[in-house]
Predicted model as a PDB file, atoms N, CA, C, CB and O in Angstrom, pLDDT in the B-factor column:
MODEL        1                                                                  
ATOM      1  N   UNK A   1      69.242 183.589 255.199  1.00 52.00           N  
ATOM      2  CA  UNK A   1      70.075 183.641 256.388  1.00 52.00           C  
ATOM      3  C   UNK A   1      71.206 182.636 256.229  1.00 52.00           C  
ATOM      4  CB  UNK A   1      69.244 183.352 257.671  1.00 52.00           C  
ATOM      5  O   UNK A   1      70.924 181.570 255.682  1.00 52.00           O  
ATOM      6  N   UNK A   2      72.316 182.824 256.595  1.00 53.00           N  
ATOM      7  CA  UNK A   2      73.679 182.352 256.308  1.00 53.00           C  
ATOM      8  C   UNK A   2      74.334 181.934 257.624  1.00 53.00           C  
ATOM      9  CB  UNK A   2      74.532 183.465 255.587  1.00 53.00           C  
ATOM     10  O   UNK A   2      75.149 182.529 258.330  1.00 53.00           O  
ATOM     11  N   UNK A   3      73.725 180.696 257.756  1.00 46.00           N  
ATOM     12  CA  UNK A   3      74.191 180.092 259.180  1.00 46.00           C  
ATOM     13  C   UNK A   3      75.539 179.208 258.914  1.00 46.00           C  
ATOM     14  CB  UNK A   3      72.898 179.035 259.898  1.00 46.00           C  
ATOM     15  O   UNK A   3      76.089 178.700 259.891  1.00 46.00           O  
ATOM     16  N   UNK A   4      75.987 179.049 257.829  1.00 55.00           N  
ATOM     17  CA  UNK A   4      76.998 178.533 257.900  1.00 55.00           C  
ATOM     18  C   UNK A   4      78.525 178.461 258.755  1.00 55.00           C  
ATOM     19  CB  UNK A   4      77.001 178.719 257.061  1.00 55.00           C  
ATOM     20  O   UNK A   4      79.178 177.515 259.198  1.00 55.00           O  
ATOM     21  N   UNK A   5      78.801 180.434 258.741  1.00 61.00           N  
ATOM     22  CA  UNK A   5      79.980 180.223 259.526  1.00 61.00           C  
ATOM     23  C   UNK A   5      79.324 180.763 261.047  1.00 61.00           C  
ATOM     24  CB  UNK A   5      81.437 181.156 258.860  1.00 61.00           C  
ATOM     25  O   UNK A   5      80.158 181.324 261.757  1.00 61.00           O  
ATOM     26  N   UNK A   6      78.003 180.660 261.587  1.00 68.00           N  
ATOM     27  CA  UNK A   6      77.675 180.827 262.732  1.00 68.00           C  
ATOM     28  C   UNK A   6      77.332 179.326 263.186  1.00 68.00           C  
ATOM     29  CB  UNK A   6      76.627 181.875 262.816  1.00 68.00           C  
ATOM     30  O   UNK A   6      76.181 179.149 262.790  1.00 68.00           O  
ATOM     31  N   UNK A   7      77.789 178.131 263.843  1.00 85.00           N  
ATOM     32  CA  UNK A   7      76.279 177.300 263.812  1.00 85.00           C  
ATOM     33  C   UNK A   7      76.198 177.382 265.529  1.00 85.00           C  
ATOM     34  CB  UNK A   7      76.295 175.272 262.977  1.00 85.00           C  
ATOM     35  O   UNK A   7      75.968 176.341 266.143  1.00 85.00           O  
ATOM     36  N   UNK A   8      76.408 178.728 266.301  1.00 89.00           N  
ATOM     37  CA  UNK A   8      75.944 178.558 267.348  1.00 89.00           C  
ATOM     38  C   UNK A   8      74.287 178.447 267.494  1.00 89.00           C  
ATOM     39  CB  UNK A   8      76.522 179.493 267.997  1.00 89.00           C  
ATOM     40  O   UNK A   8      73.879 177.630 268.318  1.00 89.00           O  
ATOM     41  N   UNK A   9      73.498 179.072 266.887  1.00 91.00           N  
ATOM     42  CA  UNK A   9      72.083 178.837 266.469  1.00 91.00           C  
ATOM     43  C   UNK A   9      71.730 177.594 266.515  1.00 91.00           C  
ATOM     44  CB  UNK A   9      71.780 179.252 265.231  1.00 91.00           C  
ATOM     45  O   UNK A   9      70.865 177.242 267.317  1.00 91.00           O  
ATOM     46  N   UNK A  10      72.217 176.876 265.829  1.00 91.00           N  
ATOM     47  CA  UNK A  10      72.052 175.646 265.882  1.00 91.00           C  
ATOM     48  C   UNK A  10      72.123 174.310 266.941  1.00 91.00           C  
ATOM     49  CB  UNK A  10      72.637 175.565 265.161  1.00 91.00           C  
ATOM     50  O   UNK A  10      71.400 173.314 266.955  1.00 91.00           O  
ATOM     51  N   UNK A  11      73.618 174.778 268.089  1.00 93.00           N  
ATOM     52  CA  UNK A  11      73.944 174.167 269.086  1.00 93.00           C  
ATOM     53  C   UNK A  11      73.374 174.808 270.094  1.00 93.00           C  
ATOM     54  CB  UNK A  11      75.169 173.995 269.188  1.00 93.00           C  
ATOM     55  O   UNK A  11      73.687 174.579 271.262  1.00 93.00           O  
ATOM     56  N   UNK A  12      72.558 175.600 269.776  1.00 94.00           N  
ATOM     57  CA  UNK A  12      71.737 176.384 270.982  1.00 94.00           C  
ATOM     58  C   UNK A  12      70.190 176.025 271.317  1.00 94.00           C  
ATOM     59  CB  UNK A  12      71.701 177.950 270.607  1.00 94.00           C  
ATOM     60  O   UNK A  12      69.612 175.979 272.403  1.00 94.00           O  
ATOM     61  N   UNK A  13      69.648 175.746 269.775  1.00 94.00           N  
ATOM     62  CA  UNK A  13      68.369 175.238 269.753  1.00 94.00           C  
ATOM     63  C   UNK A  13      68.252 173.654 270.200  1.00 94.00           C  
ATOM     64  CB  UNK A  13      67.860 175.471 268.354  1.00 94.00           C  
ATOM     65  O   UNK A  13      67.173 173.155 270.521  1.00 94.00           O  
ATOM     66  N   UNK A  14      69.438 172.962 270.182  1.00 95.00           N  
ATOM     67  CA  UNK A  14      69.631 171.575 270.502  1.00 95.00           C  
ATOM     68  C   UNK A  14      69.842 171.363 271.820  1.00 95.00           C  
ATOM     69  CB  UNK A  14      70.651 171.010 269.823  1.00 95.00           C  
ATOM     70  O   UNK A  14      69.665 170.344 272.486  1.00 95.00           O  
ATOM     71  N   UNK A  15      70.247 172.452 272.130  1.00 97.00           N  
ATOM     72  CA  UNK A  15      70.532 172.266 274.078  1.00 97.00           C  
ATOM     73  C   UNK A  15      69.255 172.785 274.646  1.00 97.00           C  
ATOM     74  CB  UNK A  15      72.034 173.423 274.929  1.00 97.00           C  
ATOM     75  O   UNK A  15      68.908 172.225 275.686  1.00 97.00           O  
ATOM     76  N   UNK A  16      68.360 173.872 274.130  1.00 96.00           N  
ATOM     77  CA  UNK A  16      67.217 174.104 274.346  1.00 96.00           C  
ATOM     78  C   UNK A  16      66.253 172.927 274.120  1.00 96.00           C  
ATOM     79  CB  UNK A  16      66.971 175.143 273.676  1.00 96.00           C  
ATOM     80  O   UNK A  16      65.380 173.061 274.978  1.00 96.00           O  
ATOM     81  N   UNK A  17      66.099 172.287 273.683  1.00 97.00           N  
ATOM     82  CA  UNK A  17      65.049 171.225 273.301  1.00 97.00           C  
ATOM     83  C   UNK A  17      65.632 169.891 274.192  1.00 97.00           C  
ATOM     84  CB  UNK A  17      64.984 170.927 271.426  1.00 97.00           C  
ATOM     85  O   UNK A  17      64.828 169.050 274.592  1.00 97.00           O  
ATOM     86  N   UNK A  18      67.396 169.735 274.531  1.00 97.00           N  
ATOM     87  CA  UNK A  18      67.457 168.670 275.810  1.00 97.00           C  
ATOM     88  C   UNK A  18      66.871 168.695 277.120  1.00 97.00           C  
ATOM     89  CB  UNK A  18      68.639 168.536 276.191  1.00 97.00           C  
ATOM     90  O   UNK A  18      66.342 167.795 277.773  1.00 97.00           O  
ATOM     91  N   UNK A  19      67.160 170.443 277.483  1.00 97.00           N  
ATOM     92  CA  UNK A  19      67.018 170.838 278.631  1.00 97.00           C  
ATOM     93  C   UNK A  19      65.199 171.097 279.071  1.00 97.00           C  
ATOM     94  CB  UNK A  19      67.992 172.103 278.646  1.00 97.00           C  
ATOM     95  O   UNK A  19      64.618 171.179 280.153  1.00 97.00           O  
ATOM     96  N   UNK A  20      64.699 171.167 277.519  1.00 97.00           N  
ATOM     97  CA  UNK A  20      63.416 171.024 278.227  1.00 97.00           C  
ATOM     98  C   UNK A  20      62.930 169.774 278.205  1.00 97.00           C  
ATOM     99  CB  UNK A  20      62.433 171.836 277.748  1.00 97.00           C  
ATOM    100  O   UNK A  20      62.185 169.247 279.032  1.00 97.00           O  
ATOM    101  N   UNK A  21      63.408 169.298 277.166  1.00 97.00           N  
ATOM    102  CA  UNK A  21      63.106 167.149 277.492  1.00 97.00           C  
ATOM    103  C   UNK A  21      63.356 166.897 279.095  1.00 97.00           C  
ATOM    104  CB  UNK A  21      64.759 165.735 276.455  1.00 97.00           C  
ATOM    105  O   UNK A  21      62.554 166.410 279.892  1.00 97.00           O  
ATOM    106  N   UNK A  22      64.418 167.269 279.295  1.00 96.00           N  
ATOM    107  CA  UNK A  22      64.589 166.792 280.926  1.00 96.00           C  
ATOM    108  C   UNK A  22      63.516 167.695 281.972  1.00 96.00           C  
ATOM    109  CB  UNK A  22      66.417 167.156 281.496  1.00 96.00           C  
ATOM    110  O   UNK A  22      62.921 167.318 282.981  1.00 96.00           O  
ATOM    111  N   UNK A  23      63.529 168.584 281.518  1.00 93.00           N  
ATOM    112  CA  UNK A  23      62.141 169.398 282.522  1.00 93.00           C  
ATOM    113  C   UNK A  23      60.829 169.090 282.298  1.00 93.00           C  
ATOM    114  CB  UNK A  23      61.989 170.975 282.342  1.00 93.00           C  
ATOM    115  O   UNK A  23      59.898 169.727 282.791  1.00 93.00           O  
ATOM    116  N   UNK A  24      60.697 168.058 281.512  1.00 93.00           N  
ATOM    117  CA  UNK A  24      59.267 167.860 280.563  1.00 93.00           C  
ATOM    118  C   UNK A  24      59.201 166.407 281.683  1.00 93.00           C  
ATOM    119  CB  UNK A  24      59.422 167.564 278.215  1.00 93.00           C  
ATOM    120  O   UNK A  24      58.467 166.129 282.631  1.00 93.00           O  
ATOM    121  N   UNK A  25      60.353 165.701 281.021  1.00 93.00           N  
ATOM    122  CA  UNK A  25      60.401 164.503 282.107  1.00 93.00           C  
ATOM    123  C   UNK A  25      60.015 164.682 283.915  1.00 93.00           C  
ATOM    124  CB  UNK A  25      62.013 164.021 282.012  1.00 93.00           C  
ATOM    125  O   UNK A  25      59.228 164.052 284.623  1.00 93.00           O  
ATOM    126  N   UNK A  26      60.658 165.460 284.129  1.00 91.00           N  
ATOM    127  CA  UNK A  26      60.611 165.723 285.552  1.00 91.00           C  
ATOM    128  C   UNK A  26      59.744 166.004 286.174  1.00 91.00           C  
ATOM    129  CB  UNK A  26      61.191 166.423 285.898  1.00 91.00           C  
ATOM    130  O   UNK A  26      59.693 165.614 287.340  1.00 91.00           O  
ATOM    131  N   UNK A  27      58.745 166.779 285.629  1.00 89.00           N  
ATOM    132  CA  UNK A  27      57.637 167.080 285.855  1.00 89.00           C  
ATOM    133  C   UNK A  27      55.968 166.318 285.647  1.00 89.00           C  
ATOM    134  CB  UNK A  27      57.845 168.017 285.311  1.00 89.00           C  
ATOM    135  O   UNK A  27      54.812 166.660 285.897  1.00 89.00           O  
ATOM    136  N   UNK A  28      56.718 165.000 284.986  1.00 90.00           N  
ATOM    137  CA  UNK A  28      56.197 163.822 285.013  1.00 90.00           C  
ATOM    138  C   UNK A  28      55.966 162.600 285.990  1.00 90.00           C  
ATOM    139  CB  UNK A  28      56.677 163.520 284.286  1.00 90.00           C  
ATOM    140  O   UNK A  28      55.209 161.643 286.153  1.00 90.00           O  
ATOM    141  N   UNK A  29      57.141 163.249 286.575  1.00 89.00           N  
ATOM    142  CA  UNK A  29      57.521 161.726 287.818  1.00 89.00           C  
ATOM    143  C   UNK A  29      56.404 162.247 288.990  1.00 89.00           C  
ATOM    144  CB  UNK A  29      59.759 161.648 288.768  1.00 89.00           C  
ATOM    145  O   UNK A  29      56.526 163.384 289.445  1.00 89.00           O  
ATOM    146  N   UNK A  30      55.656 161.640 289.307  1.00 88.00           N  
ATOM    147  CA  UNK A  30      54.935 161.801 290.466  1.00 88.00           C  
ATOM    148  C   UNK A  30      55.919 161.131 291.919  1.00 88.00           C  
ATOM    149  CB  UNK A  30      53.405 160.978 290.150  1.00 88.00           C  
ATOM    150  O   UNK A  30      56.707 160.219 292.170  1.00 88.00           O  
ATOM    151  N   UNK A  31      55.301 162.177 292.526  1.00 85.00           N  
ATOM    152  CA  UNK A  31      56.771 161.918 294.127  1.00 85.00           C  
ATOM    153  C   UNK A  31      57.800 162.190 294.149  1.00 85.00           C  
ATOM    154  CB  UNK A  31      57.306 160.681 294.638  1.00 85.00           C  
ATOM    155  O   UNK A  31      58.492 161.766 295.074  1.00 85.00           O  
ATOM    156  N   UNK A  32      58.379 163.037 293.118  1.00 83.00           N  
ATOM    157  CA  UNK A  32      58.997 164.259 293.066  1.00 83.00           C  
ATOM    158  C   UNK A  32      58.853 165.249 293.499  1.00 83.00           C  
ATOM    159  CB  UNK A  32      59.087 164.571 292.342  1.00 83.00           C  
ATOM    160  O   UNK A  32      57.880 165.832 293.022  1.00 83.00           O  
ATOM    161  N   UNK A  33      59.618 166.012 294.556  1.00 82.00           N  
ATOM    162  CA  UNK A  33      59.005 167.719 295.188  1.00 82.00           C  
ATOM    163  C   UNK A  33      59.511 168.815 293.906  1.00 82.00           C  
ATOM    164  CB  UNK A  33      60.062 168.368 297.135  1.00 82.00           C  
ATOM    165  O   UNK A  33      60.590 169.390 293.759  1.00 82.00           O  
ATOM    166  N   UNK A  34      58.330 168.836 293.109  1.00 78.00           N  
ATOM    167  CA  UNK A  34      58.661 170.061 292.471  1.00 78.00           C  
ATOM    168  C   UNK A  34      58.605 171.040 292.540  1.00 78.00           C  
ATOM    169  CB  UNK A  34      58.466 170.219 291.842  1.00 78.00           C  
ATOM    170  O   UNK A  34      57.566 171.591 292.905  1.00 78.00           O  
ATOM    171  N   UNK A  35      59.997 171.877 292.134  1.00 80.00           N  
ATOM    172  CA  UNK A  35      59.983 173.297 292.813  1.00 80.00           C  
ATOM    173  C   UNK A  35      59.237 174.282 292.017  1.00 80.00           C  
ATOM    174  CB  UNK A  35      61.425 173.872 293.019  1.00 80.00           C  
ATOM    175  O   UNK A  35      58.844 173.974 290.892  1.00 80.00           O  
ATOM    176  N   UNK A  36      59.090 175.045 292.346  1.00 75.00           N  
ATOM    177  CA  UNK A  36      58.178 176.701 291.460  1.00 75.00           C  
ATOM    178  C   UNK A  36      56.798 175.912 291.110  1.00 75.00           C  
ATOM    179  CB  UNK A  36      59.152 177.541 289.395  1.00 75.00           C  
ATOM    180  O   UNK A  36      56.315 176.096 289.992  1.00 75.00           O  
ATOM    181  N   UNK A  37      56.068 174.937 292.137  1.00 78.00           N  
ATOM    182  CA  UNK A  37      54.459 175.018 291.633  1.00 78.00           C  
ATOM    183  C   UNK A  37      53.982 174.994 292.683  1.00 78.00           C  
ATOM    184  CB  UNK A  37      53.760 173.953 290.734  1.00 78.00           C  
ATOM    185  O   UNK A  37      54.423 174.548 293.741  1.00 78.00           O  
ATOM    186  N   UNK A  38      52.871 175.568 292.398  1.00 77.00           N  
ATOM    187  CA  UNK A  38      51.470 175.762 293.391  1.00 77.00           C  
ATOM    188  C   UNK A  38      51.126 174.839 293.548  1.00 77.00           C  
ATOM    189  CB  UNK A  38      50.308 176.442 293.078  1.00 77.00           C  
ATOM    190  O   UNK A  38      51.363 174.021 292.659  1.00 77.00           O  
ATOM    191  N   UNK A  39      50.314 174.357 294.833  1.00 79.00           N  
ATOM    192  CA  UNK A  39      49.443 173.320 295.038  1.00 79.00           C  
ATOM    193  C   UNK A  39      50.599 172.210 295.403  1.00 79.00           C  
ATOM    194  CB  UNK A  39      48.411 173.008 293.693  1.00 79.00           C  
ATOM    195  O   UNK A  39      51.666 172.625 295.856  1.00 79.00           O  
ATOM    196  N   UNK A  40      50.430 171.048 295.244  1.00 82.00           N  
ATOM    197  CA  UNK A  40      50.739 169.801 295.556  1.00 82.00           C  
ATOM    198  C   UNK A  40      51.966 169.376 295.217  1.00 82.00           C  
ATOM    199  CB  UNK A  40      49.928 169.039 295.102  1.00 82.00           C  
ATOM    200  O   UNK A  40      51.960 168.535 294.318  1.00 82.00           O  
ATOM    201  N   UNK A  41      53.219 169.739 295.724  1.00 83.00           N  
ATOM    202  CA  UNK A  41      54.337 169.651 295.155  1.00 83.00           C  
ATOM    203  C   UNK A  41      54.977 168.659 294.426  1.00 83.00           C  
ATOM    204  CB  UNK A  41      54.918 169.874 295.840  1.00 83.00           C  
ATOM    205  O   UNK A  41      55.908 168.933 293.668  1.00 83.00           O  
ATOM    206  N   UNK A  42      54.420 167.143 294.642  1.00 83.00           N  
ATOM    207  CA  UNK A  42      54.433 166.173 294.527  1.00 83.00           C  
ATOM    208  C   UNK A  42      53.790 165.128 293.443  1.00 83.00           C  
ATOM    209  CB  UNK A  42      54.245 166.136 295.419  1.00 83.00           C  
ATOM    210  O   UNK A  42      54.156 164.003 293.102  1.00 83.00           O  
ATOM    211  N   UNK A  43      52.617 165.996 293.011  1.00 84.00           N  
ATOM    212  CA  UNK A  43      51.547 165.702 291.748  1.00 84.00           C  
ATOM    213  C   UNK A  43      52.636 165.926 290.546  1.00 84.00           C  
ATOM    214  CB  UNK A  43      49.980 166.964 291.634  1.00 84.00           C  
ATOM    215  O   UNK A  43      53.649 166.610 290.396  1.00 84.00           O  
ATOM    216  N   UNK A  44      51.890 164.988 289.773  1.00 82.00           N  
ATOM    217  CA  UNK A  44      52.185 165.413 288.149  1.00 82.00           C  
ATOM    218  C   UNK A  44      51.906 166.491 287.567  1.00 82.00           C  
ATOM    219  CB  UNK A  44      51.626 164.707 287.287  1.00 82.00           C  
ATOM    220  O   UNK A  44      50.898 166.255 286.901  1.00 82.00           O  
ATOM    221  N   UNK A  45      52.279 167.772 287.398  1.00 83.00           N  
ATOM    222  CA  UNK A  45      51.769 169.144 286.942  1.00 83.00           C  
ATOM    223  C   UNK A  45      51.468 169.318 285.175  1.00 83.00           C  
ATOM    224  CB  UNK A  45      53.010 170.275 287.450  1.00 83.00           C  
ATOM    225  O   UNK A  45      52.129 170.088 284.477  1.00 83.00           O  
ATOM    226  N   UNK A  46      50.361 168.454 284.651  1.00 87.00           N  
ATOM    227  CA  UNK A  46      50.254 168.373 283.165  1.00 87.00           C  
ATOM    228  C   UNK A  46      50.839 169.982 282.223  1.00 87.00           C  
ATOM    229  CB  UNK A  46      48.439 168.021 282.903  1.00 87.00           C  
ATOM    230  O   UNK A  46      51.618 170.180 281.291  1.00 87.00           O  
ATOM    231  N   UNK A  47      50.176 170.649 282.878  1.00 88.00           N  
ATOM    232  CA  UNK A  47      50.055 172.113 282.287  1.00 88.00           C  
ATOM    233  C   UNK A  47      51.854 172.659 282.465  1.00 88.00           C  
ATOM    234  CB  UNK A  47      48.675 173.257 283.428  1.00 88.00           C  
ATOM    235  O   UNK A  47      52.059 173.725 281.886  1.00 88.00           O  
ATOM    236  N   UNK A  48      53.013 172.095 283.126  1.00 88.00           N  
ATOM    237  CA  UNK A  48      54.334 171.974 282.955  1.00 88.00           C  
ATOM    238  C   UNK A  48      54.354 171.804 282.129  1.00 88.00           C  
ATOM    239  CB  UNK A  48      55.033 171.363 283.435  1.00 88.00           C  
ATOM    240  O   UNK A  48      54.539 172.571 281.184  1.00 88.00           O  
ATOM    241  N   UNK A  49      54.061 170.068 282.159  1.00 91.00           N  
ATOM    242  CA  UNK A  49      54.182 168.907 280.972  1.00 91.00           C  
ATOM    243  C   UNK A  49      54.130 169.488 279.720  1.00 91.00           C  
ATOM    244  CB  UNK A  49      53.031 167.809 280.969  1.00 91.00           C  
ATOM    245  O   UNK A  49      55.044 169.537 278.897  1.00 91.00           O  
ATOM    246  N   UNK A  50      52.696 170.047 279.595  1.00 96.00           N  
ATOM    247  CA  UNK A  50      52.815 170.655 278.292  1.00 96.00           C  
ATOM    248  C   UNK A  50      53.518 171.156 277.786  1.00 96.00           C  
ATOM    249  CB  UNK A  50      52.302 171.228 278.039  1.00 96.00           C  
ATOM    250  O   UNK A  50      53.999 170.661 276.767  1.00 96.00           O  
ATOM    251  N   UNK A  51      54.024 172.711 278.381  1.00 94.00           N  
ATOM    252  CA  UNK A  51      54.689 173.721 278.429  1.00 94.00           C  
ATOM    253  C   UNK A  51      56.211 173.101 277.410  1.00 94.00           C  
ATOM    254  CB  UNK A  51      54.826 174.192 280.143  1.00 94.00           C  
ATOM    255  O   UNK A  51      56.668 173.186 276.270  1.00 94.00           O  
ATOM    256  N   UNK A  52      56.434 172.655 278.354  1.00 95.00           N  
ATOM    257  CA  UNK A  52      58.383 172.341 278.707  1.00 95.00           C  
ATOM    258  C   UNK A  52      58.017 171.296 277.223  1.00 95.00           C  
ATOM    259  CB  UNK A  52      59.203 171.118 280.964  1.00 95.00           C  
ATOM    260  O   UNK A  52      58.921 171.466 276.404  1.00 95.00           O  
ATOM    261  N   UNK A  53      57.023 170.369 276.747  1.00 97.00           N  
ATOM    262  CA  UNK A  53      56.950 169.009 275.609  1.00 97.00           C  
ATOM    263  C   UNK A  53      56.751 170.341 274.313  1.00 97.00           C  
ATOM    264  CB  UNK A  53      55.106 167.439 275.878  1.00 97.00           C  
ATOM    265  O   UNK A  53      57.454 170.256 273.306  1.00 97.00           O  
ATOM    266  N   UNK A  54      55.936 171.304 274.435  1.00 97.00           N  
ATOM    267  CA  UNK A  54      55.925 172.465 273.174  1.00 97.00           C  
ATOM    268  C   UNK A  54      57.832 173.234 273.302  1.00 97.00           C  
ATOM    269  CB  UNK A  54      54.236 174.110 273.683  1.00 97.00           C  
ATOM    270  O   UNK A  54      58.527 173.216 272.286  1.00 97.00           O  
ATOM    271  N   UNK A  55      58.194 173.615 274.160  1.00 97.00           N  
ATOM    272  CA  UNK A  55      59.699 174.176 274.367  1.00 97.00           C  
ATOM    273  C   UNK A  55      60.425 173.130 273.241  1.00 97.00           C  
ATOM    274  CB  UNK A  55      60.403 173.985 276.247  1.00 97.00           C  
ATOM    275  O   UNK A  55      60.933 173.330 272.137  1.00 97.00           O  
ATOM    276  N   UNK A  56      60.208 171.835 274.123  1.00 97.00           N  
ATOM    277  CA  UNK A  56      60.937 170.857 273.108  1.00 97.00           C  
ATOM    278  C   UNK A  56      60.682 170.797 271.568  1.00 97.00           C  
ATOM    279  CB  UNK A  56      60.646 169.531 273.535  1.00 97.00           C  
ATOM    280  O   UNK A  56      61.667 170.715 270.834  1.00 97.00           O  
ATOM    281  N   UNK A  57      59.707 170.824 271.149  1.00 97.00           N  
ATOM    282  CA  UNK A  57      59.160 170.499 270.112  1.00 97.00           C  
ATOM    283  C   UNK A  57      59.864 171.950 268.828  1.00 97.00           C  
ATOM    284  CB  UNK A  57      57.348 170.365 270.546  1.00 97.00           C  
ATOM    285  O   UNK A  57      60.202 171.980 267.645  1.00 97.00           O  
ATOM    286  N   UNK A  58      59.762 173.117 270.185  1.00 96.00           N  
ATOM    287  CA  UNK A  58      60.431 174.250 269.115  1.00 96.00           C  
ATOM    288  C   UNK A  58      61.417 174.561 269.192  1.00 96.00           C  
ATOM    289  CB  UNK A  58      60.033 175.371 268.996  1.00 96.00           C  
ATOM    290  O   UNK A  58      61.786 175.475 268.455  1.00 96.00           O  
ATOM    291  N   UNK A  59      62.236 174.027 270.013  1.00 95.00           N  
ATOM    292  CA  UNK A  59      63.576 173.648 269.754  1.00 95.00           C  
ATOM    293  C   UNK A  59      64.355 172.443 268.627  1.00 95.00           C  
ATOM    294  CB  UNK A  59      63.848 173.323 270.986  1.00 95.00           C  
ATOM    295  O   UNK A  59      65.517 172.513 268.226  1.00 95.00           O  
ATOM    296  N   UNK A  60      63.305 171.326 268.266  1.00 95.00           N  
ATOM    297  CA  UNK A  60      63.706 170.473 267.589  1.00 95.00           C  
ATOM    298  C   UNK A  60      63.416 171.307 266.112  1.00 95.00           C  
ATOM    299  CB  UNK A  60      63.028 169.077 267.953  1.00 95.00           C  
ATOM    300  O   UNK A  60      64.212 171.185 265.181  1.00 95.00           O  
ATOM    301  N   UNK A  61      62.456 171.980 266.024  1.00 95.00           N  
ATOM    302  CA  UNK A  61      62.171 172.760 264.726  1.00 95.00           C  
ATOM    303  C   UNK A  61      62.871 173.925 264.383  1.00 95.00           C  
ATOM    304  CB  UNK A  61      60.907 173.160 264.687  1.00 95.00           C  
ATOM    305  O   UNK A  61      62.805 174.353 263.231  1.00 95.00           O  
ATOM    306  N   UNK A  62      63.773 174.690 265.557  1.00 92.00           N  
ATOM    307  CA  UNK A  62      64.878 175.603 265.506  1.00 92.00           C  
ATOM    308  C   UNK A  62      66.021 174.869 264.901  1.00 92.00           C  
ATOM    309  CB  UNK A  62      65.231 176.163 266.887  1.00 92.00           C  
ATOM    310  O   UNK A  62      66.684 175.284 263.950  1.00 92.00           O  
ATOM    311  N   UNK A  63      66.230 173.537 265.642  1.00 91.00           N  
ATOM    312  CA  UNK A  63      67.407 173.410 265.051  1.00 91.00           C  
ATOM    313  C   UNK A  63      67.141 172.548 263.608  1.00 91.00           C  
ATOM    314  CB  UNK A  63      68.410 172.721 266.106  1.00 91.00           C  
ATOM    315  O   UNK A  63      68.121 172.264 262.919  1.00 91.00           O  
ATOM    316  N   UNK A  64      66.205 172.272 263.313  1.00 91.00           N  
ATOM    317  CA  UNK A  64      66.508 171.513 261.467  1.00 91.00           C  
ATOM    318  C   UNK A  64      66.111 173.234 261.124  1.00 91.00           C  
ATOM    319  CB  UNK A  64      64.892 169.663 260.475  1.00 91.00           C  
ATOM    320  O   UNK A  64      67.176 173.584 260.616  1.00 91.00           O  
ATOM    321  N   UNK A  65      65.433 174.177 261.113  1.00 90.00           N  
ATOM    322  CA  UNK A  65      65.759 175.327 260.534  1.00 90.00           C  
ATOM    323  C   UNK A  65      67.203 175.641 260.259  1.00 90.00           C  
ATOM    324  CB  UNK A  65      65.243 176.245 261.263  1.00 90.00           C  
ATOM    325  O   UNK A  65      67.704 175.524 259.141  1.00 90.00           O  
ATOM    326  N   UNK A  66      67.807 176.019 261.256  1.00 89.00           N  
ATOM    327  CA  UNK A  66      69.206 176.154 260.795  1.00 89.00           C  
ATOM    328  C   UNK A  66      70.219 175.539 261.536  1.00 89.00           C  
ATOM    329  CB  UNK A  66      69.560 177.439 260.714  1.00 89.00           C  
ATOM    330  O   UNK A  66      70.900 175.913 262.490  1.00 89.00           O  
ATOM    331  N   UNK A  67      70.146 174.183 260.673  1.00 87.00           N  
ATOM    332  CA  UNK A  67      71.446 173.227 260.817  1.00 87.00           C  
ATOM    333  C   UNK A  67      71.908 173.625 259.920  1.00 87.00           C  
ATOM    334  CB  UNK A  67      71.468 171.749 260.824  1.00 87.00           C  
ATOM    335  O   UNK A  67      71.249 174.021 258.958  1.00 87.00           O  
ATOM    336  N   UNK A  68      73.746 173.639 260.003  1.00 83.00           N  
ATOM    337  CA  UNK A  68      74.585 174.008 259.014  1.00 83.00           C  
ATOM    338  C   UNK A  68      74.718 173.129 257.674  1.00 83.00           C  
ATOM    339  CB  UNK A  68      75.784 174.116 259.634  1.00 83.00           C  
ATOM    340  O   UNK A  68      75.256 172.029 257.549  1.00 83.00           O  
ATOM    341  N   UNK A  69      74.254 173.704 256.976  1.00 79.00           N  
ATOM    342  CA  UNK A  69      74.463 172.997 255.244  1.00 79.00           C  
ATOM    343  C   UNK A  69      75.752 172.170 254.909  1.00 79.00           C  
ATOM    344  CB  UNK A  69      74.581 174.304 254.011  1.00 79.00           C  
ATOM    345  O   UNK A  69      76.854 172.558 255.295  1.00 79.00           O  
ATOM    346  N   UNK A  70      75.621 171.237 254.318  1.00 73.00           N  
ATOM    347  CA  UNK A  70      77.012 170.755 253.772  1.00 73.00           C  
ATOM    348  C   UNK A  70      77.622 171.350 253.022  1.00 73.00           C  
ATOM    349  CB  UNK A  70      77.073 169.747 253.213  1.00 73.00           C  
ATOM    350  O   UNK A  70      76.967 171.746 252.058  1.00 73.00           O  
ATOM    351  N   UNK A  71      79.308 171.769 253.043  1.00 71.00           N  
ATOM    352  CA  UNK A  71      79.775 171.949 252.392  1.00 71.00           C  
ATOM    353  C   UNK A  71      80.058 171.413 250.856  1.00 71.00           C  
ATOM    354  CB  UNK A  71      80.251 172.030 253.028  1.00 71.00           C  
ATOM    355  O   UNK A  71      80.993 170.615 250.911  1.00 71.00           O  
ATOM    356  N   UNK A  72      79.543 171.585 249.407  1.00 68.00           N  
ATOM    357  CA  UNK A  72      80.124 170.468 248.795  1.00 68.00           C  
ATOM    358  C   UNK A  72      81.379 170.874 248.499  1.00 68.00           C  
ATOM    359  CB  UNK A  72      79.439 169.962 247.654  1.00 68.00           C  
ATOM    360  O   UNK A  72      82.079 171.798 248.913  1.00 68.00           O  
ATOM    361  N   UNK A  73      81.585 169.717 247.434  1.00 69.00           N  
ATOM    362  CA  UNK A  73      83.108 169.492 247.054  1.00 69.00           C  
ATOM    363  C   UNK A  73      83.095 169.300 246.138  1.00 69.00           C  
ATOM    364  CB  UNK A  73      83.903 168.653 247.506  1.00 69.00           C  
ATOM    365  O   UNK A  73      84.146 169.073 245.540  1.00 69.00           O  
TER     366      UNK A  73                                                      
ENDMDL                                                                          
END                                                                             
């Protein structure tokens, strides 16, 4: 695969893996009203946690897959 003259792949998997860092975080803070969960709006929701910390994790492995190669010279 020839990601060179594409590297949106690349700036895509990196914004994917911020955006779930920050949802990973958030869902950490207890006394926070978090939105879209059942039960206790306010609890730490681990099973988020998880979720959104694996998102991250395959986003950080999307993007060293295809980061754009150096050109040499």
């Amino acid at each position: 695969m020839d990601n060179a003259k594409n590297p949106g792949l690349f700036y895509g998997a990196i914004a994917v893996a911020i955006v779930a860092l920050l949802i990973t975080i958030y869902y950490v803070i207890p006394g926070v009203n978090h939105v879209l969960v059942s039960g206790n709006p306010t609890a730490v929701h681990l099973k988020h946690v998880f979720l959104f910390a694996v998102l991250t994790v395959l986003g950080i492995i999307a993007a060293l897959v295809t980061r754009p190669k150096a050109v040499a010279k």
